[in-house]
C-alpha positions in Angstrom: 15.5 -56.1 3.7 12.4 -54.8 2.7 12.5 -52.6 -0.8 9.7 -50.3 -2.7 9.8 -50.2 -5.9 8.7 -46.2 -7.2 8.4 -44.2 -10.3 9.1 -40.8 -9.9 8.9 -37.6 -12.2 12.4 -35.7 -12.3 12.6 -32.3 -14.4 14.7 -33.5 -17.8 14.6 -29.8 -19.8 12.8 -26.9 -18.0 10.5 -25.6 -21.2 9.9 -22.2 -22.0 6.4 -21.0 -23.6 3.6 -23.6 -23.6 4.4 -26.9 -21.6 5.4 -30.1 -23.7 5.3 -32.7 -20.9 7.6 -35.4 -22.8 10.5 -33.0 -23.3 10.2 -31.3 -19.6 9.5 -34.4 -17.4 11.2 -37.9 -17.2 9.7 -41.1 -15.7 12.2 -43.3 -13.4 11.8 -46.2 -11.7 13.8 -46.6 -8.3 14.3 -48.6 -5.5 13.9 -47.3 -2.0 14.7 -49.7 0.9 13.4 -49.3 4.4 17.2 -50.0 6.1 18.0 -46.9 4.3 15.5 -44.7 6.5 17.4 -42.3 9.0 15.9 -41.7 12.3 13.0 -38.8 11.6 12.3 -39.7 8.4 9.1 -41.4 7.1 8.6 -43.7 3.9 5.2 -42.7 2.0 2.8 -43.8 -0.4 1.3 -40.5 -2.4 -2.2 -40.2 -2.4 -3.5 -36.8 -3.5 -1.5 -34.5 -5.0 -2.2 -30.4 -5.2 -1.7 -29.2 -8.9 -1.1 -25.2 -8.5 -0.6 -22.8 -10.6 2.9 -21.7 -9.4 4.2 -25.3 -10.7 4.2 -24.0 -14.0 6.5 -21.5 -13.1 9.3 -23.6 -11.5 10.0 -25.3 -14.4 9.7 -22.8 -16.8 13.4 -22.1 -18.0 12.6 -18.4 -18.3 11.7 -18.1 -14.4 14.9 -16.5 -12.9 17.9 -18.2 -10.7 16.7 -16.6 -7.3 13.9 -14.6 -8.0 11.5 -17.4 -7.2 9.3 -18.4 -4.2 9.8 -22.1 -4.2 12.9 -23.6 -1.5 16.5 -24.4 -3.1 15.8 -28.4 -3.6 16.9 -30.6 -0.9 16.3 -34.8 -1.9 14.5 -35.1 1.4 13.1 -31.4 1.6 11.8 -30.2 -1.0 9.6 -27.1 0.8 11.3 -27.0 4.4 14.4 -24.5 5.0 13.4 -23.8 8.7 10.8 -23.3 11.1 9.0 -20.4 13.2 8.1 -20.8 16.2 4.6 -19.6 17.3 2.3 -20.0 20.5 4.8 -23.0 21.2 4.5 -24.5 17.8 6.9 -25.1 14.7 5.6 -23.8 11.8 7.2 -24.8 8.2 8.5 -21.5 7.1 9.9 -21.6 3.5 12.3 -18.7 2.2 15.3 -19.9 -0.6 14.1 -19.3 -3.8 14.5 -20.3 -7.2 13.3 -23.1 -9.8 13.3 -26.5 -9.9 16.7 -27.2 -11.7 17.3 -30.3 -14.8 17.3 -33.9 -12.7 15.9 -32.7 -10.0 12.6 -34.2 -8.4 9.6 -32.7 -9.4 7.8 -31.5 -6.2 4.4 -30.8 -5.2 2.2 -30.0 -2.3 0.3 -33.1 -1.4 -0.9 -35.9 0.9 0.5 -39.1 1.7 0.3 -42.1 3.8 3.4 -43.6 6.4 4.2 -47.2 4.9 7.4 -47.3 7.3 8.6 -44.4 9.8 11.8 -43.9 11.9 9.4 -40.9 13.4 7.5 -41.1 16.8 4.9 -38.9 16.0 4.2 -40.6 12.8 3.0 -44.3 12.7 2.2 -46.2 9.6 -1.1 -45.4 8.3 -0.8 -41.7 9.1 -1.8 -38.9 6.3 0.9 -36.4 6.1 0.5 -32.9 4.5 3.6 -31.5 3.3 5.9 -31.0 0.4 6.1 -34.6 -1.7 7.4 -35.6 -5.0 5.6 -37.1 -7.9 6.2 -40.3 -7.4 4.2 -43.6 -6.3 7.0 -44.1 -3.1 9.3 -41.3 -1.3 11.3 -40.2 1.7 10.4 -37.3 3.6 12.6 -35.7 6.1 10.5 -34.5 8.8 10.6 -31.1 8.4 9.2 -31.2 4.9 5.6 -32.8 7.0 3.5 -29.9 8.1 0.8 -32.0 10.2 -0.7 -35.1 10.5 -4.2 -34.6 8.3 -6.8 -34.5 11.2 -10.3 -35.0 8.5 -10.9 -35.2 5.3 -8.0 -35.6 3.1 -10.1 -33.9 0.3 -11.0 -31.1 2.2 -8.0 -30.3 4.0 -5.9 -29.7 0.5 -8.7 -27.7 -0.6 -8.8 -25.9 2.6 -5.0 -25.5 3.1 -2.5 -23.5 1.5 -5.5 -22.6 -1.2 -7.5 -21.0 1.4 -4.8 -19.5 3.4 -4.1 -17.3 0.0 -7.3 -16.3 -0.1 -7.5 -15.4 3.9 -4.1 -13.7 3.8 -4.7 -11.9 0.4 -7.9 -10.5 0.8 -8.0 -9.5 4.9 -4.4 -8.3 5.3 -2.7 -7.8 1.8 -6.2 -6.7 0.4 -7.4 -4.9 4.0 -10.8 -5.6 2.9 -13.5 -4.5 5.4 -16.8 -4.6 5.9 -17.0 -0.6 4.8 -15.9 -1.6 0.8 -18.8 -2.0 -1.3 -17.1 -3.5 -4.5 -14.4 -6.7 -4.4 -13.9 -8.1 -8.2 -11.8 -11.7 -8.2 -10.4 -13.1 -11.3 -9.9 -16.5 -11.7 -12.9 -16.9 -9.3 -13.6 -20.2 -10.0 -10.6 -21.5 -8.8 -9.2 -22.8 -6.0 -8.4 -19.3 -4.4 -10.9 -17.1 -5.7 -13.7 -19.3 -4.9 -12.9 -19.1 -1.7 -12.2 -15.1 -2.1 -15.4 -14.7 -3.2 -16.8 -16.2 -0.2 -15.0 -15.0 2.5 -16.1 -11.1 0.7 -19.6 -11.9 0.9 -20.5 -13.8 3.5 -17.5 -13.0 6.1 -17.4 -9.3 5.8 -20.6 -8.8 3.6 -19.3 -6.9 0.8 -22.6 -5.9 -1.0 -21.2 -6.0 -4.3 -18.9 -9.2 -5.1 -17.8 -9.7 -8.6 -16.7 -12.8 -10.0 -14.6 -13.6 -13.1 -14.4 -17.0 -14.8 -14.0 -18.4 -18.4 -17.7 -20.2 -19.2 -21.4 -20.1 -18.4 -21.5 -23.0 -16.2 -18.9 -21.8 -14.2 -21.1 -18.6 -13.5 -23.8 -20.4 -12.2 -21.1 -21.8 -9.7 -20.0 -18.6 -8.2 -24.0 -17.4 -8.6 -25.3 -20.3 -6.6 -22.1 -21.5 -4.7 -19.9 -18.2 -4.1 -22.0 -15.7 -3.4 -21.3 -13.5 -6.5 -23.5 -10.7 -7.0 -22.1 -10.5 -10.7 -20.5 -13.6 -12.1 -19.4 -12.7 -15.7 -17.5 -14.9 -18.3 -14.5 -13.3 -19.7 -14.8 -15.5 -23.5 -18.4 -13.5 -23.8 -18.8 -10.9 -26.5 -20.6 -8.5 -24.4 -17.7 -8.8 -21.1 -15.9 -5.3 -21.1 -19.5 -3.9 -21.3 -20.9 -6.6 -18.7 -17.5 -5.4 -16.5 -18.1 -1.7 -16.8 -21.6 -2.3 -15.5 -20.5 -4.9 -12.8 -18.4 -2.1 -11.0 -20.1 1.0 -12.2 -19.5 2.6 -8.7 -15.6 1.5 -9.2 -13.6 -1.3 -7.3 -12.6 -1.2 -3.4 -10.7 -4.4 -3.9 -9.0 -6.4 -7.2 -8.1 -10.0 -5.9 -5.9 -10.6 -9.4 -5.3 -14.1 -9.9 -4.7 -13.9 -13.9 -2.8 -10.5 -14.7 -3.1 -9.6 -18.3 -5.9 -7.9 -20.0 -8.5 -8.8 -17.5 -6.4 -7.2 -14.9 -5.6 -3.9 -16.7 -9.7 -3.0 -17.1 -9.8 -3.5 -13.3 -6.7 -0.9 -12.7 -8.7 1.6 -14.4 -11.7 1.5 -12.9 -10.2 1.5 -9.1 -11.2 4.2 -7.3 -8.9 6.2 -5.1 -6.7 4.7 -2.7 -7.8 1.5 -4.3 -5.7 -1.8 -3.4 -4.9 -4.2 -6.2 -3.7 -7.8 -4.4 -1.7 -9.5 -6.9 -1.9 -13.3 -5.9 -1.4 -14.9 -9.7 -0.9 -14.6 -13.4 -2.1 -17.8 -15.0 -2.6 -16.0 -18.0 0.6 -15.6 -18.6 2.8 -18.7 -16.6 3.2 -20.6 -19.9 4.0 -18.0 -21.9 6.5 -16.5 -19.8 8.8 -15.2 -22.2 5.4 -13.0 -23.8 7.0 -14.4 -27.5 2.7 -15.5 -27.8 -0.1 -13.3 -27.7 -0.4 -12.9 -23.8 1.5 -9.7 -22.5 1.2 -9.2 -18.5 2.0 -5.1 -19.4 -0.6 -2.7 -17.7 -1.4 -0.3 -20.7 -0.2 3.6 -19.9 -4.2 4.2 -19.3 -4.2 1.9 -16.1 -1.1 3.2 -15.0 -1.7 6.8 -15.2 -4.8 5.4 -13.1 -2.7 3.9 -10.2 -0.9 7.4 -9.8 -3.7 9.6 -10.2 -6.1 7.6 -8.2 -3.0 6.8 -5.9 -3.9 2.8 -6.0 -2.1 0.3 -4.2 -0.4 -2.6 -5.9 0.9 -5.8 -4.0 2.1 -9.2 -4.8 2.1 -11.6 -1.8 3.3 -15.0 -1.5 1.1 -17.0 1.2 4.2 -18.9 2.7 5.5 -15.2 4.2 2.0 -14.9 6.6 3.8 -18.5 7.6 3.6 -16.9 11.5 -0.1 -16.8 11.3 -1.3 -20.0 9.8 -2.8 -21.0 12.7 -5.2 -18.7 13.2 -5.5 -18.6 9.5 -6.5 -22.0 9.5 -8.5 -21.5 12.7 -11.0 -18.9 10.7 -11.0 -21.3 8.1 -12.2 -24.1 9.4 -14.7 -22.0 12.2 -16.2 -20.5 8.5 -16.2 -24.2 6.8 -18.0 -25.9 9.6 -20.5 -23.0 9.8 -21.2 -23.4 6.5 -19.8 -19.9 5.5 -17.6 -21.5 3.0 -18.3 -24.2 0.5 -15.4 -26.2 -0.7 -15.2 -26.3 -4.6 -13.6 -28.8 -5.6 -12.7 -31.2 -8.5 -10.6 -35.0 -7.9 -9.2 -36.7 -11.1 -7.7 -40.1 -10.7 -4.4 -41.1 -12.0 -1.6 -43.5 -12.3 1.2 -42.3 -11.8 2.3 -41.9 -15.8 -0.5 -39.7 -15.9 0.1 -37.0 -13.0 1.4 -34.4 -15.3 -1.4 -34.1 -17.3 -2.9 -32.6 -14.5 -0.6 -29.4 -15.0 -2.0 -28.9 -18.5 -5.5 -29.6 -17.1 -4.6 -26.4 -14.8 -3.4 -24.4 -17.4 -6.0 -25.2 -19.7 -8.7 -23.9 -17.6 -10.3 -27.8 -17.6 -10.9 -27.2 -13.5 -13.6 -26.0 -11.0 -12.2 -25.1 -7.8 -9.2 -26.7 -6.1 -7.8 -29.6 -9.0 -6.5 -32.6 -6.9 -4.9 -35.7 -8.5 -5.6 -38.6 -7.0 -3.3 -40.8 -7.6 -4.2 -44.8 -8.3 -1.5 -47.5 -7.4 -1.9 -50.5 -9.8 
């Protein structure tokens, strides 16, 4: 009988406002044996793990029963409720929602490779995409795969889910066209709105892109890298001014990754009929009880704006455009291979013990582009 032995992160105490990893997260170490597979399923080692924003929010205790994005848990399935079927392929299409609940797996999007497999289509050696666990070993059920990785592992989690929100944000939620003249992204210099950014300039040639990070160097990034007409650092002294000036002629598009402040002096300088796509709120996702100094509430100036200026505000979540992936993807990769979109990007390698750090890495702003955890088997 052959056995893996794996430690794996459960959820001990879902935390409220500002993450303290050694009360929310508990290290086990299990055995998982290969008679134990069922036919369909796979048994993984992880290798890169996606660390997104949204994490934070499943394991905050203030995030509401139901009101979530992420799947119900399932031990096998941790993103998979059902599929879609499209142009004669099943696509993952992910609907229950609600947190991650106390001793329950902590889950993550990720890649890993077959070590054993009850699956046909999956041979050992094979990268998977999918929803995984933090751990060093774990089942999957097949529906939690989404596809065998077909390039670079790297590339294709930077490319995936981070540039599907981007796609589906900006070109349908967004309708951005090639007739706006001003898009502003916040967050730009992340995973998403780098590639927002890019897609705005040099897909529909938006002649004025505007870029929002938190430091110099990551201006020169979305300068050089992104496109970014304007690329302004939200920490300087001079930003509200620096803003006003970036969108003097008002904003077609706001591509709000970061609600909060930031997001309010966009609402009010939207002109009319104006779409604001809300995609994120990292500001905010560990303080989500607002008991700190971050408030996500748009001030009665920006919303007397959205009625009088009769602006459009829309939250999306990527996994409901689930339908269109394909073609999503398609673009995507058409763009990357064109050189149309750069991949920004930044790997950290870590033993398993460490993988939670990355969240506070995250949340902490420490990251350019997509983060990836890489994780190191000793």
């Amino acid at each position: 009988m052959t056995t893996y032995s794996t430690k794996q992160w459960f959820v001990k105490e879902r935390s409220g406002d500002h993450l303290d990893i050694d009360k929310t997260f508990e290290l086990v170490t299990k055995e998982l044996s290969v008679d134990d597979l069922k036919e369909g399923q796979v048994l993984a080692k992880a290798f890169l793990f996606s660390n997104d924003p949204a994490q934070r929010t499943w394991v905050n205790k203030d995030s509401t029963e139901g009101r979530l994005y992420r799947p119900a848990s399932n031990p096998l399935s941790p993103f998979q409720t059902s599929y879609i079927s499209h142009n004669n392929h099943l696509i993952p299409f992910f609907s229950i929602k609600q947190p991650i609940n106390n001793g329950e797996p902590m889950e993550a999007y990720g890649i890993a490779e077959v070590v054993e497999s009850k699956n046909a289509e999956y041979k050992k050696g094979d990268l998977v995409l999918g929803g995984v666990f933090w751990a060093e070993y774990f089942v999957l059920a097949p529906e939690s795969i989404m596809f065998k990785v077909p390039c670079d592992a790297v590339d294709t989690l930077t490319l995936g889910l981070t540039g599907l929100t981007a796609y589906f944000g900006l070109l349908t939620v967004g309708a951005a066209t090639p007739q706006d003249s001003t898009v502003v992204v916040s967050v730009a210099a992340g995973s998403t709105g780098s590639i927002v950014c890019q897609i705005a300039k040099n897909i529909l040639g938006i002649k004025n892109v505007v870029g929002i990070t938190g430091s110099d160097a990551k201006c020169e990034i979305l300068k050089k890298d992104c496109g970014c007409d304007y690329a302004l650092n939200y920490r300087s002294p001079t930003f509200k001014q620096d803003f006003e000036e970036a969108t003097k002629d008002d904003i077609d598009v706001y591509f709000d990754n970061v609600g909060g402040e930031i997001s309010d002096l966009a609402i009010v300088r939207m002109k009319e009929f104006g779409r604001v796509v809300v995609s994120g709120a990292i500001s905010i996702y560990d303080d989500m009880g607002y008991g700190g100094k971050v408030s996500a509430g748009i001030s009665r100036e920006a919303w007397m704006q959205v009625i009088c200026h009769k602006i459009r505000i829309e939250g999306f979540i990527v996994l409901q455009f689930a339908d269109q992936f394909l073609k999503g993807l398609t673009d995507l990769n058409t763009w990357f291979a064109e050189g149309k979109i750069k991949l920004i990007k930044q790997v950290w390698e870590a033993e398993i013990g460490d993988v939670p750090k990355g969240m506070l890495k995250l949340l902490n702003g420490e990251n350019t582009g997509k983060l990836i955890t890489k994780v190191v088997h000793s």
